[in-house]
Structures are given as C-alpha cells and as structure tokens.
N, C-alpha and C positions, 0 to 999 in steps of 0.2 A: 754129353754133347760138346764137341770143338766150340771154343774160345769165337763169338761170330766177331769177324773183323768191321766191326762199325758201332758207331756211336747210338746209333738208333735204328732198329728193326721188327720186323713181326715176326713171330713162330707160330705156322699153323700144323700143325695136328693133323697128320694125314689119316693114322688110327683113327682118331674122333669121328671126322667124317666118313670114312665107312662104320663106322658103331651107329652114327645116327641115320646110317642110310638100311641098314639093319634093323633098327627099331621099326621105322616106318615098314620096310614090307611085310613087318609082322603084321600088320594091321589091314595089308590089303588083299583081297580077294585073288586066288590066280589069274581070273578073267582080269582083273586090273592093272592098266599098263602106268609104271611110273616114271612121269616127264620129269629128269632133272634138273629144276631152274638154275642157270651157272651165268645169270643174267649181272651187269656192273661186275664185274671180274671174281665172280661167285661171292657176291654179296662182300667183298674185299679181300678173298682168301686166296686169289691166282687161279680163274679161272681155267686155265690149261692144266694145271696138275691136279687140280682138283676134280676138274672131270674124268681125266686120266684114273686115279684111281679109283670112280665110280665106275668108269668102262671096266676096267679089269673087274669089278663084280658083279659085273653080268648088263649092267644098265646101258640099255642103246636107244635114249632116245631123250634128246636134252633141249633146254630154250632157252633164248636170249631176246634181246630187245631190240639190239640194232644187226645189220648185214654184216660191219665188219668185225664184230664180236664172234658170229657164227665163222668169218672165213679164220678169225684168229685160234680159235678150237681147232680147228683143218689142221693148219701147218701145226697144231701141236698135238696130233696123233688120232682125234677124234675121227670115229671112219661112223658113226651111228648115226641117226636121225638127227636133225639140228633144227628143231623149228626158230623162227624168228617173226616175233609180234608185230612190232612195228613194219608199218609200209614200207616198199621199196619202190622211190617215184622217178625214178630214174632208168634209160634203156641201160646204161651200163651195167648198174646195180642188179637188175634183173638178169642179164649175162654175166653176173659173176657168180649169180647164184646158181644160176641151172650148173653153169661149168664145173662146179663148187658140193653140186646136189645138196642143195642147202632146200629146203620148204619156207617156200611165204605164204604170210596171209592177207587174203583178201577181205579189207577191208573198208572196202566201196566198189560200187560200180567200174570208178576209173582204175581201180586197183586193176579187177578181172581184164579189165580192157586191154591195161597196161601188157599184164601178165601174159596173156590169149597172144598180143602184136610180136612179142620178142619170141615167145619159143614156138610161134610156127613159122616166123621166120628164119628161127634157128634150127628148126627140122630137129630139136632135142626134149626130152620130157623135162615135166616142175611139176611137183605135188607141192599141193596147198593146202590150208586149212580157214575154211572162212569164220569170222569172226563174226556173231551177232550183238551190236550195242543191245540189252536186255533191259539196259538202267546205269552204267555207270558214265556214262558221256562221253568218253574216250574217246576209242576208235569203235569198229564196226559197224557192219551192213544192219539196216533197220530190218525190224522183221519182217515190214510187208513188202521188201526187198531182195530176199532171202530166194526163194522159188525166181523170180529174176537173173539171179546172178549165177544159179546154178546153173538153167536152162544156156545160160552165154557161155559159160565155161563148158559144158557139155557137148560146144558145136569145135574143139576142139581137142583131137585123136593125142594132144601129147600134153594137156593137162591133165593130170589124176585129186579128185578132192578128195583127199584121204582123210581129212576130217572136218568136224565144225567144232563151235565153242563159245562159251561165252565168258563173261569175268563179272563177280561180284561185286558187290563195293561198299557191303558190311557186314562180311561174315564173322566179324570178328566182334560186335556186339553183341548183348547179353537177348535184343528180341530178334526172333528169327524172321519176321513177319516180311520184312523191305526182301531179304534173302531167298524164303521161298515164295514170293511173287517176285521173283528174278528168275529163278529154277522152273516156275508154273508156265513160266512164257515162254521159257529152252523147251521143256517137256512138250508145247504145243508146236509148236515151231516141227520136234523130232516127228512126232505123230502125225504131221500131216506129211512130211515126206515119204514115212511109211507105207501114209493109205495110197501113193504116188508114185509108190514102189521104188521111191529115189535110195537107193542105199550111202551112208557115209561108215564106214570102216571106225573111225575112230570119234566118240562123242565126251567133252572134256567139259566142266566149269569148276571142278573144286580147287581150290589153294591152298593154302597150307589148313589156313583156320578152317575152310569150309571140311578140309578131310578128317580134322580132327570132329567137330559139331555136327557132321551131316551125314553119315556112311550110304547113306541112301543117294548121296550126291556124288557120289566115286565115279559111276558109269563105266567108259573103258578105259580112263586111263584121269590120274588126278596129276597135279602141278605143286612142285615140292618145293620152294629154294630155301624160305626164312628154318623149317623141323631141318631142312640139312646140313643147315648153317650152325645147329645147334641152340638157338632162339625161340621158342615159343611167338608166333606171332601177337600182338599188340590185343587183348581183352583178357578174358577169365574162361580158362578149361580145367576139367580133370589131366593133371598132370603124367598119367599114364606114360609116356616114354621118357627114360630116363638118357635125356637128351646131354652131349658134352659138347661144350664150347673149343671148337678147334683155333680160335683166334687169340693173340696176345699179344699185343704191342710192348714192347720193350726197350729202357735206354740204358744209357748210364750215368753217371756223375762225372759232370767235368770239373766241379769247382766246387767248394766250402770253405763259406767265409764265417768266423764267430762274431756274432754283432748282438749291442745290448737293447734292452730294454726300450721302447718310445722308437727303432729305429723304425722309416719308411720304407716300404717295399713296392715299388713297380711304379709303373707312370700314373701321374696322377696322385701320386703319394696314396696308393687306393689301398696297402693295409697299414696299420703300427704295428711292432709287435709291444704284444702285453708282457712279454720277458725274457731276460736274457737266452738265447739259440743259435745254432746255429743254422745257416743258409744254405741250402746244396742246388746248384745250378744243374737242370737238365735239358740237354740240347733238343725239345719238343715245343712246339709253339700249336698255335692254331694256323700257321700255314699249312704242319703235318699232318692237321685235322686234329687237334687236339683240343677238349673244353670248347667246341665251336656249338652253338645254341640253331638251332631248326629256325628258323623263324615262320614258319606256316600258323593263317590265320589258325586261332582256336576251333575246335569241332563244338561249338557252344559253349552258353555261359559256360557251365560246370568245368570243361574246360582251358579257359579263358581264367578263370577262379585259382583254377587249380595252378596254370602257368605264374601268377601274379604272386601267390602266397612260396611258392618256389625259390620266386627271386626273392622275395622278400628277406626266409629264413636265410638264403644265401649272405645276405644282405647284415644279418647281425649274428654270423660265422657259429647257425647251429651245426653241430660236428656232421650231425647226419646229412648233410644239404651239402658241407663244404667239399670241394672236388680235392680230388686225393692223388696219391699213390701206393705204390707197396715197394719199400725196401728192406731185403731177407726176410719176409713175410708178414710182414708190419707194416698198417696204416699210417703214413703222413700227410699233412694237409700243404695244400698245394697255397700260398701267398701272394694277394696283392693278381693285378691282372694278367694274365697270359702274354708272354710277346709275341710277336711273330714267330720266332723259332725259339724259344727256350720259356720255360717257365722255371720258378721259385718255390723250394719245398722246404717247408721248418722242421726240422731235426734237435733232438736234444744236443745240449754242448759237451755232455759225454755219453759217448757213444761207442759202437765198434764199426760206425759207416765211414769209407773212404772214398775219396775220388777212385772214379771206375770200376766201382758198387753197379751190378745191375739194380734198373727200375722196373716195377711193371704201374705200364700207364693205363688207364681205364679209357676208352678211346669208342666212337661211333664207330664199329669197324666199315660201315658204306662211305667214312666221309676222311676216313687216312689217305692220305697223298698214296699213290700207287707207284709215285718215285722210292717208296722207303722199301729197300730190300724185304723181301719176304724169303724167309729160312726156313723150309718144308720138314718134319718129323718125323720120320718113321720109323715102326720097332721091325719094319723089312719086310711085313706080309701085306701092309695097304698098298704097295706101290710100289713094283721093281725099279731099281732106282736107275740101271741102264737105259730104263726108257725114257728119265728128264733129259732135256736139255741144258747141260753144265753152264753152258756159257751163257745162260740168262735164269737159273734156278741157283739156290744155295739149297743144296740138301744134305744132312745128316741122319743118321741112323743110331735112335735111342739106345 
C-alpha cells in the first residue's frame, strides 16, 4: 500500500466488507430480502463506498436514519432502494425525497398526513414503510393505529406502502421472552391485515442480533448494519460467521522523548512512571474520538457493577484494562490522560521504534471524527476503483 500522506487516518477494507456481506446471505433464505444498514456513515467506514461496493454485489436495497444521509448515498452512485427511519417533518424534506426516490417512514398519523399533502400536490409517487412502536418507545404508529393510517394513505393513487415494520429493543439478550412478545404483536398486527385482505409487500423487524437468535423472525427481508460492519452485536451468540473487521484507525509517531523514572505524565500529573522509558507522542486525542467513555446510564445494577469495577482496574493500571496501542504489532500502553489531540504511549528505551512509526489505535469506530481521512482497500474485485470519487476518497489497491 502507498506511503498514506497524513498523520493520522483510517484503513477500511473494502474486501472485508463484502466477505461479511457474504457470510450473512449464507444464512438467509432466497425469499429473504437483505436491507443494508449504511446508517452514521456505515457505522464510521464511508458510507458511500461502502455501499457502493455492496451494490456491485448484488444488494439494492439499503437504510439510513436521516433524509440527508439517503440523499448523500444518491450523489455517490447508489441508484437502489434507500429507506430512511427517521421522520421527515418538513414540506421541503418530503420533496426532496420523492425527487430523490428515497422511501420514508410513516411514523404517526401526522407523518401520513404530512406525506399524503406533498406528493399529491406534487402529482409524483413516495413508497413508504410504516413503522409500528411494538415496545421500544421510539418512533412508530401504535398498533391500534395502524388500520387508521393505512386506510389515509390508501385514499391516495401516488403513495405506495411497500412495507411495514417494527424494531426490537432486546434481542440481544440472553431471555427471548420481552422479544417474542414484540414479534407476538407484529405477527397480530400482520394477521389481521390479511383477514382485510390489506397486502404489504415487504414485512421486516429482525436486526442484526434478532437474524442471528431468531430465523423464524427473518420474514421478507432482515436489517444488517453492526454483522456488516464486521461486529457481532452487543450479548452472547453462537459465533457461526467468521466475520472481518474492515475498520482501523491508524497514526504515527511524531515525537520520542527518553525520560526517567518518577517522571509525570499528562495533566493532572494523572501517571508516574515506575521506570526509566521512553515517550512517543501520537497526534490522536479524544477530539478524534479516541479513549472517549459512552457515558449512558447503566442497563442495571449488573451493569452499573460492571462499569465501576472497569474504572476501577483502570484506575491501578491492570494491563488488561489499560488502553493501548500497537506498534509493528506490539502492545503499548497508552499514559496518563488523553489530550485533546494527541495522547502518550510508553515504549521501551531501546527499541527499533522511530518517529513516523505507524500506530494502530483501538478506537469506537461510530465515535472517530469523520474529519480523519478514510483510505479505502482493496485487492480490485470489492469495488471498481473508477467508480470512487478521487477527489474526496483515498483509495488504494492491496
């Protein structure tokens, strides 16, 4: 791979991501259609090439959360199905999406309203998909609202409901019980449209976790982002796809200083060292999203427990706790607090590391600045390269 001109970058794996998009439709059924979630800019990997190389295998039909994520897919070559979750409250919004053939979802009455006012003004078609809240409190239409909002949307010749849906909000735990009375009240919901002879084309609630626990819960089409991102979502599964991490944040060394024994490191004087080392300065902070802690309440004590004893061993620098690096494929421990933009990594005082040593940083890939260059990968069959955009992609060819 060419020398990448900057200090600090990410490398994603365009391979990877087709490998893990691969894995997945081994698992799914022909009748099942797979929605590629490319939602927060593909979970931080560049949502436009990343989808791009999903379209070129075969995948037409992808989600996002906001309107102008879906139009940002557009200008970068996506021509397939683009659903978007979240509302659009807006007359403009709504008109950029019909213009755009983006799909919204109606997620309330005033959603339909909204939706119903602009495109039969606009004399142009909008496929939607309505959302039913089932149990997670988000968004969506309540179910004994549901036959309501279809019957509204129905009295208009250029809306099409091409699908419904709903979204879980703990498949990822080890009891199924919250999960299939989520599914129990989808399943009645679908059933009575049937005896109503209402048809919807496309019936969706599984995500990552639920396609992995629930194959019964596939229906026609399941919702992928965290298995394509190469992640296992958040509980305990049979690990059955041998999933690859396309993401890696990457610096270098701008500086090493050799300092002894007893010296202080970072503000606050927050490490010593225990012995003579030497310092290598890396231009990554927690502006770049680096070492930045979630701060969401705890999901109960256990928890709560488990966050607390965390900090703790952090707290009296056990190895396994303390946040790291790797340089030339070797663990260093990261010293003293994060700055803004550079952190502190203790290195032996002889060594063979130099200034302008790559680093690899271990990094939340959702919470990396989206300012930091991203350098695309490929060994030439994920993703014709003529098709990125040069002038805002760095791409290479392994």
């Amino acid at each position: 791979m060419e020398l990448a001109p900057m200090n600090r970058w990410i490398e994603i794996d365009l391979d990877a991501i087709v490998h893990n998009y691969r894995q997945i439709i081994s698992r799914l059924d022909d009748k099942t259609r797979l929605i590629a979630v490319v939602k927060a800019d593909a979970y931080g990997q560049g949502a436009g090439v990343a989808a791009l190389a999903l379209q070129q295998q075969g995948v037409d039909f992808f989600a996002v959360t906001y309107l102008d994520e879906a139009l940002d897919l557009r200008k970068n070559g996506i021509n397939g199905d683009i659903l978007v979750f979240a509302p659009a409250i807006t007359v403009d919004e709504v008109k950029e999406a019909i213009r755009n053939h983006v799909t919204l979802t109606v997620n309330s009455l005033f959603d339909a309203e909204l939706y119903e006012n602009v495109s039969f003004g606009m004399n142009m078609d909008l496929k939607v998909h309505i959302k039913v809240d089932t149990g997670l409190g988000r968004f969506g239409v309540k179910p004994d609202q549901v036959r309501e909002v279809i019957q509204f949307l129905n009295t208009n010749e250029h809306i099409y409901i091409e699908g419904i849906y709903t979204h879980f909000a703990e498949a990822m735990v080890s009891s199924p019980k919250y999960t299939e009375y989520q599914f129990g009240m989808f399943q009645n919901i679908l059933d009575e449209l049937r005896e109503e002879r209402i048809k919807i084309p496309i019936r969706h609630c599984a995500n990552s976790a639920a396609f992995l626990k629930y194959p019964q819960m596939h229906l026609d089409a399941v919702r992928i982002g965290t298995l394509l991102s190469g992640q296992y979502p958040a509980g305990k599964y049979q690990r059955t796809l041998a999933l690859k991490d396309p993401f890696t944040m990457k610096s270098r060394i701008i500086a090493i200083r050799n300092m002894p024994a007893g010296s202080y490191l970072g503000y606050n004087r927050s490490y010593k060292l225990k012995k003579p080392a030497s310092i290598a300065v890396i231009p990554v902070g927690y502006h770049d999203g680096y070492n930045v802690d979630v701060a969401n309440k705890g999901a109960g004590l256990a928890d709560v427990v488990k966050k607390m004893a965390k900090a703790l061993l952090t707290y009296f620098d056990i190895s396994r706790f303390t946040p790291g690096v790797k340089i030339n494929g070797v663990a260093y421990p990261v010293r003293g607090k994060v700055f803004m933009q550079m952190a502190l990594v203790e290195i032996p005082l002889v060594s063979n590391i130099n200034v302008g040593d790559e680093v690899e940083v271990p990094a939340r890939k959702t919470l990396v600045s989206p300012a930091i260059k991203r350098v695309f990968i490929t060994g030439g069959d994920a993703v014709k390269i003529s098709d990125l955009d040069r002038t805002r992609y760095v791409v290479s060819e392994s």
